[in-house]
N, C-alpha and C positions, 0 to 999 in steps of 0.2 A: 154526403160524400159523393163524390163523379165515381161515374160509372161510364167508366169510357168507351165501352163496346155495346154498352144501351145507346151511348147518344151516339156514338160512329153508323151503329144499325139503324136508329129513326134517322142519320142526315139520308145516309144511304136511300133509305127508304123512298124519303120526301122528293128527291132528286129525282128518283125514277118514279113517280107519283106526277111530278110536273114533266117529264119527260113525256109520259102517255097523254097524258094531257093535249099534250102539242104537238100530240100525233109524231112524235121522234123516238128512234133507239137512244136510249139511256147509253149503249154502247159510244155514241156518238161526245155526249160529256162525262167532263174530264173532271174529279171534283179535287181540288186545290185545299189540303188542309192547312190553314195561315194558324202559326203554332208559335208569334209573338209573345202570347202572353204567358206561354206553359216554358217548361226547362225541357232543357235537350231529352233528359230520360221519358218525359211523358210523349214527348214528340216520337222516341223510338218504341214506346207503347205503340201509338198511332202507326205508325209502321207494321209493329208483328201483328197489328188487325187487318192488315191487308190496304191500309192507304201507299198509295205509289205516289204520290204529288204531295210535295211539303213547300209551302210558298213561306217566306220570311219579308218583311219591310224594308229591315236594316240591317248596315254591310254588317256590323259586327256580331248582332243575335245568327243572321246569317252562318258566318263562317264557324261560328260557337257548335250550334246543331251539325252542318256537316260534319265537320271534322268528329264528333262524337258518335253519328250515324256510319261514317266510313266502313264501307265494303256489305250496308243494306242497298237493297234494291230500290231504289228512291230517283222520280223525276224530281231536279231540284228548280222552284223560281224565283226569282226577285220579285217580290212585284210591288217595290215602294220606289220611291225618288232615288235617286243615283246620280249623286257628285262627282263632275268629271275628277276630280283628283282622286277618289277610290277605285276608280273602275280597273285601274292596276292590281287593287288588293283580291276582286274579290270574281271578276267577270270569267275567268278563265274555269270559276267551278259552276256555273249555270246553264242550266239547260233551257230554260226560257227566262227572258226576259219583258217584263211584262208594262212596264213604264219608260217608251223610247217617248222624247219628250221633246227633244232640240238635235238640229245635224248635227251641232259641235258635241253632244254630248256621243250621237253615233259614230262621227270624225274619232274620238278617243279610244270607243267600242273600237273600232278597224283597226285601230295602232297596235292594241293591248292583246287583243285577241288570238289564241291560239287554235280553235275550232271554231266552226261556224255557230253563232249565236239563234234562238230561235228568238225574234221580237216582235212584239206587238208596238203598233205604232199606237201613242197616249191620243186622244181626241177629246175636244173638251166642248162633245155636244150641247151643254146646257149651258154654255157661257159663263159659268160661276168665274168670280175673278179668283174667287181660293184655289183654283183648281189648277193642274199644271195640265200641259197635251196641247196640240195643236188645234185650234180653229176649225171645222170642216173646210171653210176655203182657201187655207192655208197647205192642205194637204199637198195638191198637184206639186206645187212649188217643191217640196218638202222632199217629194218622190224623185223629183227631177236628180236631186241633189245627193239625194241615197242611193242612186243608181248604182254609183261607181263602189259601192264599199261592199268587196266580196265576205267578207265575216260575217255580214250580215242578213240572216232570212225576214223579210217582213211577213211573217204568217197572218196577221192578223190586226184588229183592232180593239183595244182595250178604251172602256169607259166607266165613269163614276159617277153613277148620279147625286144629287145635293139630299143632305143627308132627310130634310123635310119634304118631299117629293110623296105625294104624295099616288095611288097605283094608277092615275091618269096619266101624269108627269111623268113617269118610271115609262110606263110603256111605252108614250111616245120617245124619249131620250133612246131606248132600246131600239125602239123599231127604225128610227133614225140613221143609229149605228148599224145597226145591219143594212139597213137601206145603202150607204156608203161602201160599206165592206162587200156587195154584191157589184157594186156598180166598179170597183176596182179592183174583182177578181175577174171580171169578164174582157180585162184590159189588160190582160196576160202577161205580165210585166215581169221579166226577170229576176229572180231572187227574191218575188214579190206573189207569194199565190193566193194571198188572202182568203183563206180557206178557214180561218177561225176566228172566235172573239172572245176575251176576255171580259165578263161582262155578268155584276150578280152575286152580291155578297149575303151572308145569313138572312138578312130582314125583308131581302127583294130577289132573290134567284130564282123563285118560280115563274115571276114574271121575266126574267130576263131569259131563262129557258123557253119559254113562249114568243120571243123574239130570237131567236137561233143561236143563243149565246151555246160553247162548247167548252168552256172553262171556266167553272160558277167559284168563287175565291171564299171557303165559307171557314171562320174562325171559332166565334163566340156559340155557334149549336154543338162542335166539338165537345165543349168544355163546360157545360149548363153541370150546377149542383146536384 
């Protein structure tokens, strides 16, 4: 039987285990409980344990769990793919957004939007073709173009590494991404402070912690038997 305040207290744990590690406050990340695969009631467990960050995939598990958490204390994020033709249903209840992918899908973001969005720009450092996010030398461009869309915050950059990466591969993709997110918070860019990364799911978050990631996305150690 899950015991959910066992494994809430080892992710806990482990998070702040690689945080010292890396010679970082733990204070600094942010841990993302991705609550896919559970129902809305075990997600508001997760909640009265003291998780603040509830990330979902998809618009409709999504709007399922808010609406049922309404009026807990809960950072809400997307942080799967996002259909410009949903972004009417569901963007208005987000507080990050963690898979900006294409300007027309941010163009939609600007339309729909009724508060400022926080988003991570997607980057698709390991070049997998499965992967969606921008190119790293596609970025400039990309910025150029997001300029003008005040809804939206680029806090940050979000990455995925390939799921057989093995912890050479992870690091370098990691250190990568930060290496970019440094070089384009120092280019003070308006509505752009790139001050975070989204980066480091259950199987790799220590090591992406070890590369300055500040919002580790972790599902499956929630939810262990």
């Amino acid at each position: 039987m899950m015991d959910l305040r066992k494994n809430k207290d080892f992710v806990y744990e482990q998070v702040a285990q690689a945080a010292s590690q890396a010679g970082r406050q733990v204070s600094d990340i942010s841990i993302v409980a991705v609550t896919k695969y559970v129902d809305s009631h075990i997600a508001e467990q997760l909640v009265d344990l003291g998780v603040k960050h509830i990330g979902e995939n998809r618009v409709d598990k999504f709007l399922d769990k808010y609406q049922a958490l309404k009026g807990k204390d809960v950072t809400w994020h997307l942080i799967g793919s996002l259909q410009r033709r949903k972004v009417k249903d569901i963007i208005n209840y987000v507080d990050y957004f963690h898979a900006l992918d294409s300007v027309k899908l941010a163009a939609e973001i600007q339309k729909r939007a009724d508060h400022t969005i926080k988003c991570f720009l997607q980057v698709n450092v390991s070049g997998e073709e499965s992967k969606h996010g921008f190119a790293p030398e596609q970025v400039n461009e990309a910025l150029e173009e997001l300029a003008s869309f005040d809804k939206l915050e680029i806090v940050g950059l979000m990455t995925m590494a390939p799921i057989d990466a093995d912890e050479q591969e992870l690091d370098e993709i990691f250190r990568q991404t930060n290496a970019l997110r440094q070089e384009l918070k120092e280019r003070k860019i308006k509505n752009m402070p790139f001050d975070d990364l989204s980066m480091g799911m259950s199987r790799d978050f220590p090591i992406a912690i070890s590369n300055g990631s500040t919002f580790v996305r972790i599902g499956t150690s929630f939810f262990k038997e």
